[in-house]
C-alpha positions as CSV (number, residue, x, y, z in Angstrom):
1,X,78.8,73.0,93.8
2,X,79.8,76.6,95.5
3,X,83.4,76.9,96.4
4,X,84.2,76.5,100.4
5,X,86.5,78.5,102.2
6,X,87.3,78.7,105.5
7,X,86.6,82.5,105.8
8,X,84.9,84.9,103.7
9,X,85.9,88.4,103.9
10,X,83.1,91.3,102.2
11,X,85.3,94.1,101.9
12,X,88.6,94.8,100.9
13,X,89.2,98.3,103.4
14,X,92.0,97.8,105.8
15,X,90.1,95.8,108.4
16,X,88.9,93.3,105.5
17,X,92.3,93.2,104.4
18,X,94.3,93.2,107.7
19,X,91.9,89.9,108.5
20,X,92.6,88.8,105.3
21,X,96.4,89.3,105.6
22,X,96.7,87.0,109.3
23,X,93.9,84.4,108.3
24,X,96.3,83.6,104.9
25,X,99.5,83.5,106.9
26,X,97.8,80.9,109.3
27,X,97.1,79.5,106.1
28,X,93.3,79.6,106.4
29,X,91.4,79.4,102.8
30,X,90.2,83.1,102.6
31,X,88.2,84.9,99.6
32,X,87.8,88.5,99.6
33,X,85.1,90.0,97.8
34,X,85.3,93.5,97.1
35,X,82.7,95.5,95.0
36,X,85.0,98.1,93.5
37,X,87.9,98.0,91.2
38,X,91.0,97.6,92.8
39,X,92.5,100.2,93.9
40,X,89.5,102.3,94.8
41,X,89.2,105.4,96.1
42,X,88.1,106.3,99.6
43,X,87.0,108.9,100.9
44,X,89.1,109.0,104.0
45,X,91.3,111.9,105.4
46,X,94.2,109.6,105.8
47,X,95.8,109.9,109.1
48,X,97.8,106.9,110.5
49,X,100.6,106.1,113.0
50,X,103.3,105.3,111.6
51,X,104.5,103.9,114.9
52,X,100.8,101.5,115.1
53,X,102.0,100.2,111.4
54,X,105.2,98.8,112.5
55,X,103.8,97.4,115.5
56,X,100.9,95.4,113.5
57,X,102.7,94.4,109.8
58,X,105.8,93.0,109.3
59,X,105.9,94.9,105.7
60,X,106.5,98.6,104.8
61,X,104.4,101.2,104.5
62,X,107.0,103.6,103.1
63,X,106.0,103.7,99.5
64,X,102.3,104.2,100.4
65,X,103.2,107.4,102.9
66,X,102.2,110.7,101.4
67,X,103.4,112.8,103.8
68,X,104.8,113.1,107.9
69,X,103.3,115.2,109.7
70,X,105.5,117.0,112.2
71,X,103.0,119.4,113.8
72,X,99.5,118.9,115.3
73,X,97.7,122.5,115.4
74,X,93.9,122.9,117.2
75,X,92.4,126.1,115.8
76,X,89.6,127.3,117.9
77,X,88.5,130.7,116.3
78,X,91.4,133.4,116.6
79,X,93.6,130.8,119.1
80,X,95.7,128.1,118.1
81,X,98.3,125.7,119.5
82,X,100.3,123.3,118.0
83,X,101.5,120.4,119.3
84,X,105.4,118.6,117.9
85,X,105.4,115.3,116.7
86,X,108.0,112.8,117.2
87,X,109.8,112.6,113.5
88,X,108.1,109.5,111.9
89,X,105.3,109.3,113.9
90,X,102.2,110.2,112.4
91,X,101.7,110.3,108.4
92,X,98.8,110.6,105.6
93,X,98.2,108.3,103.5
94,X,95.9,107.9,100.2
95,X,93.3,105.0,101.1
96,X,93.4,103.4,97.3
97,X,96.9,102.9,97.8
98,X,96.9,102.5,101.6
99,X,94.4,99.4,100.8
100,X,96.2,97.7,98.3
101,X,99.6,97.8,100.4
102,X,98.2,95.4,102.5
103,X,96.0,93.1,100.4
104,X,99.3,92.8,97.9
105,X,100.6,90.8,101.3
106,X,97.6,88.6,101.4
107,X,97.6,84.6,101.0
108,X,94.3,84.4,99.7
109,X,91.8,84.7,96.9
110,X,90.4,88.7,96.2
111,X,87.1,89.0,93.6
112,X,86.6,92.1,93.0
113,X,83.4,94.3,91.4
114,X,81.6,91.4,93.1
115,X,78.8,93.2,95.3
116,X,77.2,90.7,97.8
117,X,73.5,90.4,97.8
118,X,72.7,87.8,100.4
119,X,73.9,86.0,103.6
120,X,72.5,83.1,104.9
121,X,73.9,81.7,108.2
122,X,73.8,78.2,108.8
123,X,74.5,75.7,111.7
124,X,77.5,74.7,110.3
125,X,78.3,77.3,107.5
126,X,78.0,80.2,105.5
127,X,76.4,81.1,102.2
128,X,76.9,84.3,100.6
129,X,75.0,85.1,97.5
130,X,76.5,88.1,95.0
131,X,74.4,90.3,92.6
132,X,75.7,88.1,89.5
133,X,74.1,85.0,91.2
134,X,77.4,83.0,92.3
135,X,77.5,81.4,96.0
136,X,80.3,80.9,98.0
137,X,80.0,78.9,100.8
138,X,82.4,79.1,104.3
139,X,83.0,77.9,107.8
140,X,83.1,81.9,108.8
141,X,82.6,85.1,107.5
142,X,83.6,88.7,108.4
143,X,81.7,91.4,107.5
144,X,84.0,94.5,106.6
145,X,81.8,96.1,104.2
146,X,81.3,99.9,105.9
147,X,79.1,102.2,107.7
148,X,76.1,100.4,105.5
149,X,76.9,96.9,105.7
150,X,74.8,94.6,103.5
151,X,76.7,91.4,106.0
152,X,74.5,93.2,109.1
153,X,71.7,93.7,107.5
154,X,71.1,90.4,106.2
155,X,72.4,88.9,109.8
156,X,70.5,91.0,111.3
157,X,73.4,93.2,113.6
158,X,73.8,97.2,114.5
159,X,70.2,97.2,113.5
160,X,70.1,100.8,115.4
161,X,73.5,102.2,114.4
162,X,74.5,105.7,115.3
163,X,75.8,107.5,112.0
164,X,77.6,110.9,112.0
165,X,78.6,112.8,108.6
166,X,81.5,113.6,107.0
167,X,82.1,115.4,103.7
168,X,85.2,115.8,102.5
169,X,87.7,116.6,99.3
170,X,91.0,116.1,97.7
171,X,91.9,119.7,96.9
172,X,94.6,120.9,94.5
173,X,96.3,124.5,96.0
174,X,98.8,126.8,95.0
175,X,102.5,125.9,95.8
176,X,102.4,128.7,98.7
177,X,99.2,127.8,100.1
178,X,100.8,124.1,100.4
179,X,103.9,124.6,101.8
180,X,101.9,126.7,104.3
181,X,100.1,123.3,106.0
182,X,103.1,120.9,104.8
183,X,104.1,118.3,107.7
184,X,100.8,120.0,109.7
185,X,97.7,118.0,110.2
186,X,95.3,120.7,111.3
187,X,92.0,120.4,113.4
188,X,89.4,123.3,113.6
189,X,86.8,123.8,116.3
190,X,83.9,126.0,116.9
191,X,82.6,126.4,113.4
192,X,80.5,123.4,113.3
193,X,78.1,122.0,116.7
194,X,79.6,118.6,117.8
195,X,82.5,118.0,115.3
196,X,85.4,120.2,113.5
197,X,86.9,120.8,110.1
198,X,90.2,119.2,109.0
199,X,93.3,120.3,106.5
200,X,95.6,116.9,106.2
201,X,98.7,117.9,103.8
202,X,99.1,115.4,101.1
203,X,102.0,115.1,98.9
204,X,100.7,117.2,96.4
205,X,97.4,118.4,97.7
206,X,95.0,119.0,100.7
207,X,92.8,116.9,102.5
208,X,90.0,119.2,104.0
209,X,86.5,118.4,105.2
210,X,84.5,118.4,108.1
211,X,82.4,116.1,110.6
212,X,79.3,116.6,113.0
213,X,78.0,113.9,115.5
214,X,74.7,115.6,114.6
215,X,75.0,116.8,111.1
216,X,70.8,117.8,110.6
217,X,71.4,121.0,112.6
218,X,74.1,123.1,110.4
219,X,74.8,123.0,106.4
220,X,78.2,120.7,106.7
221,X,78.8,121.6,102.5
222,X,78.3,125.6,103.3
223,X,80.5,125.5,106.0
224,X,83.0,123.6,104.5
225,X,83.4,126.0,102.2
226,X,83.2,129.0,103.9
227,X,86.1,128.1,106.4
228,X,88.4,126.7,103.9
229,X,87.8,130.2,101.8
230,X,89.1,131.5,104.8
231,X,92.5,129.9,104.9
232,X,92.8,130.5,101.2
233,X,91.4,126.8,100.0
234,X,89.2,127.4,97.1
235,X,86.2,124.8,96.5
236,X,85.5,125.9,93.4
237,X,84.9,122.8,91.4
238,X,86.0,120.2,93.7
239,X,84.4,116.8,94.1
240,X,82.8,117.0,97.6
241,X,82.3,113.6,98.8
242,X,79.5,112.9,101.2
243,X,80.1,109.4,103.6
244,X,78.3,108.5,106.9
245,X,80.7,107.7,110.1
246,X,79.6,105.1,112.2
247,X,80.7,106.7,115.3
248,X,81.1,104.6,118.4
249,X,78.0,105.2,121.0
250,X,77.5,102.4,122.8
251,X,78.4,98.5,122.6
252,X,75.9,96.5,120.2
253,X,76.6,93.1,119.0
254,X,78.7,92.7,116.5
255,X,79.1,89.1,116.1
256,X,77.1,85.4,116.0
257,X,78.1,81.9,115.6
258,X,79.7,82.7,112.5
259,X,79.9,86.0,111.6
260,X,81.5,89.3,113.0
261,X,81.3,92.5,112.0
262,X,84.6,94.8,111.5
263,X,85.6,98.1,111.0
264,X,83.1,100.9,109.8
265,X,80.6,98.2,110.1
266,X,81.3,97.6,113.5
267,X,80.6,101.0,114.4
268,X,84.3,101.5,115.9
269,X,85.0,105.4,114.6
270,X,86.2,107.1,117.8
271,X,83.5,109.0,119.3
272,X,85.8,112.3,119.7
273,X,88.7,112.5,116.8
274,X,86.4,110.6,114.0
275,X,89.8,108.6,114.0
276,X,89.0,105.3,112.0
277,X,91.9,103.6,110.1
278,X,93.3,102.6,113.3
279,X,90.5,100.7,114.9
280,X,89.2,99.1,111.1
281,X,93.2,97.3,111.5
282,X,92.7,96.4,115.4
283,X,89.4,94.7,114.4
284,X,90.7,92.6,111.9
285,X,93.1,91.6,113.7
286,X,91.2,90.5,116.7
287,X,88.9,89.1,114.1
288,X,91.5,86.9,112.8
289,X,92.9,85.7,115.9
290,X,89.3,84.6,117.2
291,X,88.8,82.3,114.0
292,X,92.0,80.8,114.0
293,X,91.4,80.0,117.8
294,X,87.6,79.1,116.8
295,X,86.4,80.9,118.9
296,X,84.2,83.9,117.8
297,X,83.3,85.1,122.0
298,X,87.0,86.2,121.9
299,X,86.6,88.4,119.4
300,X,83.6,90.3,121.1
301,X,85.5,90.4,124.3
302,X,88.5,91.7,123.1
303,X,86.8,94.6,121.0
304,X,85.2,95.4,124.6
305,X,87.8,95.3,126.3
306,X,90.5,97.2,123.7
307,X,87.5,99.6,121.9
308,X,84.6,100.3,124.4
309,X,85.7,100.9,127.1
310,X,88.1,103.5,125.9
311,X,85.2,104.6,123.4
312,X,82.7,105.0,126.1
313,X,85.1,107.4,127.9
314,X,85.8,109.3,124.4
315,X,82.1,109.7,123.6
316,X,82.2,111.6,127.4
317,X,85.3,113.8,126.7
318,X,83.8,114.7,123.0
319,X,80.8,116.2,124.8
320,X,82.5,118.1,127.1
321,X,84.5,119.4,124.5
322,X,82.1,120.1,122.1
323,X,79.9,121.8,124.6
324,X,82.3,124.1,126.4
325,X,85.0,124.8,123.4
326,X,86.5,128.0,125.3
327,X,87.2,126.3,128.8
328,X,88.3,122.7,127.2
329,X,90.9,124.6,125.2
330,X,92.4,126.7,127.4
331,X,93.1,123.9,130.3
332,X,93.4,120.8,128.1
333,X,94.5,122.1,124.7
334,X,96.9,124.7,126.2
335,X,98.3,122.2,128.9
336,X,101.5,121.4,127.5
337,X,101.6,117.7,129.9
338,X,98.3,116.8,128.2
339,X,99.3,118.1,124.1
340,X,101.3,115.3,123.9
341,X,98.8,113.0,125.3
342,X,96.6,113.9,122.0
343,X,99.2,112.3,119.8
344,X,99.5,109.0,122.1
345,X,95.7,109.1,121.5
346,X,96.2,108.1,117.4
347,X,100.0,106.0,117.6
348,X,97.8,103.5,120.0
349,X,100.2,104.1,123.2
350,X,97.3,106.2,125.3
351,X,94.0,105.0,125.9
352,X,91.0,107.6,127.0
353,X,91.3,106.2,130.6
354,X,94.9,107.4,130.5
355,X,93.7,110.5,128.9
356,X,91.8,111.8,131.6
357,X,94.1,110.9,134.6
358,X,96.4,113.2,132.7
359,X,94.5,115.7,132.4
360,X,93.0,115.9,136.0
361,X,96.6,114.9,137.4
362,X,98.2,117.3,135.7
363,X,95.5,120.5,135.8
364,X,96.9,122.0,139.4
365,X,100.4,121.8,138.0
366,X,99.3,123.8,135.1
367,X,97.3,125.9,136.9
368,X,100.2,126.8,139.2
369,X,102.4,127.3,137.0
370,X,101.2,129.8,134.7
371,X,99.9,131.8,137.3
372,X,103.7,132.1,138.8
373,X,104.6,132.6,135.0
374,X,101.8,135.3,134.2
375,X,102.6,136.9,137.6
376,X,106.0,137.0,136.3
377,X,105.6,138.5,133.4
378,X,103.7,141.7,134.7
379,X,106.1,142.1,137.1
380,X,109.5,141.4,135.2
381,X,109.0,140.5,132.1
382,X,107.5,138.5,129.1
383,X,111.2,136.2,128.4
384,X,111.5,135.6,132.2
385,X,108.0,134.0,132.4
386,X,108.7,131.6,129.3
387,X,111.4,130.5,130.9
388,X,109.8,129.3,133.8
389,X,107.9,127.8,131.2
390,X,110.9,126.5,129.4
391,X,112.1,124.8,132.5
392,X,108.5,123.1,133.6
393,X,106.9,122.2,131.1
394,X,107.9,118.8,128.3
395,X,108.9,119.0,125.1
396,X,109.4,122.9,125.5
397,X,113.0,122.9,124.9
């Protein structure tokens, strides 16, 4: 007879395995299947809140943490800013290691290089089906197997699913080109039409790649390359690794009777920063908390109410922005009251609603003030207007 458990978890990424970790401490019978070796690598670029972590886990994270990033810089052809990070705040991690942190915490059963052929839903169960013909058999099951979920294809969710590209690579620099982007996670616009390139400092390489909404109308790999030969980051021989992103357009069901979908397979990646670590945790936790309450609507609700809403607002913003570069940068990039804002954005403590009141609240203040400053500085002097600066603006010293 197949084995029963109360929930069966495809996918051992961190919203499989964040589900996996609460179900096992409400001491639910969970099985993970996962059809890699464990630990696998992802390709992912790795950013996390640090902050986020120690809200959701009662573990450490410390031994998994590459780097901290102190500095957020937005490139945007010859112009740049960069925005300070509160010490501790932000961090990169590797995602094989990342992954395993938390499923070392789990309470549960993990199979892995077991790849999951079929999934039958039931009245009063679930039956999942692997390639080497076993069947396991549970009250639930969450489906936290990516961007090409087999769990919603054979349940038959996200059937039209909105996929963006990524590529991306794990580069090996000289010491000086490192120490050059150590503690700085930076983000480049204007060389690719609806998305940016990124270089995330690791602890003893580079994270670079790039992302488009709408990757059929420019050579992502060409790019790629061109830029980071630019900034001194050869290619040469690197492993570029293609991945679709399952960026958050609009809300499609993601659950039944028995099933929900988390995660990449959910479609959560944030419409504008291709942020997805963060909302593959918040998933499987709501995903959690709706099974061991039994009920599943809960779940739905609360990923409208926490993800889309915010989402549908970040899908607005990431057009504007992506469609007038120039003006977007110099009033919300530039405005000092709404930098800080972008780094609520990934520790969870700003939503996109909150965004844009800062940023329309705040424009005639910025506005004001570096006219009074640039007015200043014609007419006295370039340290007089900084101070004004200085004295206005946060975080400024």
């Amino acid at each position: 007879m197949p084995e029963i458990y109360d929930v069966v978890i495809v996918g051992g990424g961190p919203a499989g395995a964040t589900a996996a970790y609460f179900l096992g401490e409400s001491e639910k019978r969970v099985l993970v299947l996962e059809k890699e070796t464990l630990p696998r690598y992802k390709t992912c670029g790795g950013g996390i809140s640090t902050r986020f972590l120690n809200e959701m886990f009662p573990f450490p994270f410390d031994d998994v943490l590459e780097t901290k990033v102190r500095t957020l810089s937005y490139v945007l052809k010859d112009k740049m800013v960069q925005i300070p990070v509160n010490p501790g705040e932000v961090a990169m991690v590797m995602r094989d290691q990342f992954d395993m942190n938390i499923l070392a915490h789990v309470k549960g059963d993990i199979s892995q290089r077991t790849k999951v052929r079929h999934v039958r839903e039931f009245e009063d169960r679930i039956s999942v089906e692997t390639e080497a013909g076993e069947v396991f058999q549970s009250k639930y099951l969450i489906g936290a197997d990516g961007a090409n979920s087999v769990v919603a294809r054979e349940i038959g969710l996200r059937r039209e699913k909105n996929l963006a590209a990524g590529i991306e690579a794990e580069i090996p620099v000289p010491v000086e080109v490192l120490r050059r982007f150590e503690g700085t996670a930076a983000f480049i616009f204007g060389e690719v039409s609806l998305g940016y390139l990124w270089v995330f400092p690791k602890k003893a390489h580079l994270s670079v790649g790039i992302g488009a909404l709408r990757p059929g109308k420019v050579d992502l790999r060409n790019t790629l390359t061109q830029v980071m030969g630019v900034l001194g980051i050869s290619l040469e021989g690197a492993s570029l690794q293609g991945h679709p992103l399952p960026v958050f357009m609009r809300g499609e069901q993601i659950s039944t009777e028995r099933s929900l979908l988390v995660g990449d397979a959910a479609g959560l990646v944030d419409p504008f920063t291709g942020e997805g670590i963060r909302l593959a945790i918040t998933s499987g936790y709501f995903a959690a908390k709706a099974i061991i309450a039994e009920d599943l609507q809960q779940y739905a609700r609360n990923i409208a109410r926490k993800i889309w809403r915010s989402h549908q607002l970040g899908r607005i913003l990431a057009s504007v922005f992506y469609h007038y570069p120039q003006i977007c940068f110099e009033l919300v990039v530039r405005n000092p009251f709404v930098s800080q804002g972008f780094v609520g954005l990934v520790s969870n403590r700003l939503s996109y609603y909150r965004m844009l009141m800062l940023m329309l609240g705040s424009l005639p203040v910025y506005l004001g003030v570096e006219t009074v400053a640039n007015l200043i500085n014609f007419m006295v002097g370039y340290n007089e207007s900084q101070q004004i600066r200085r004295i206005v603006y946060p975080n400024q010293g």
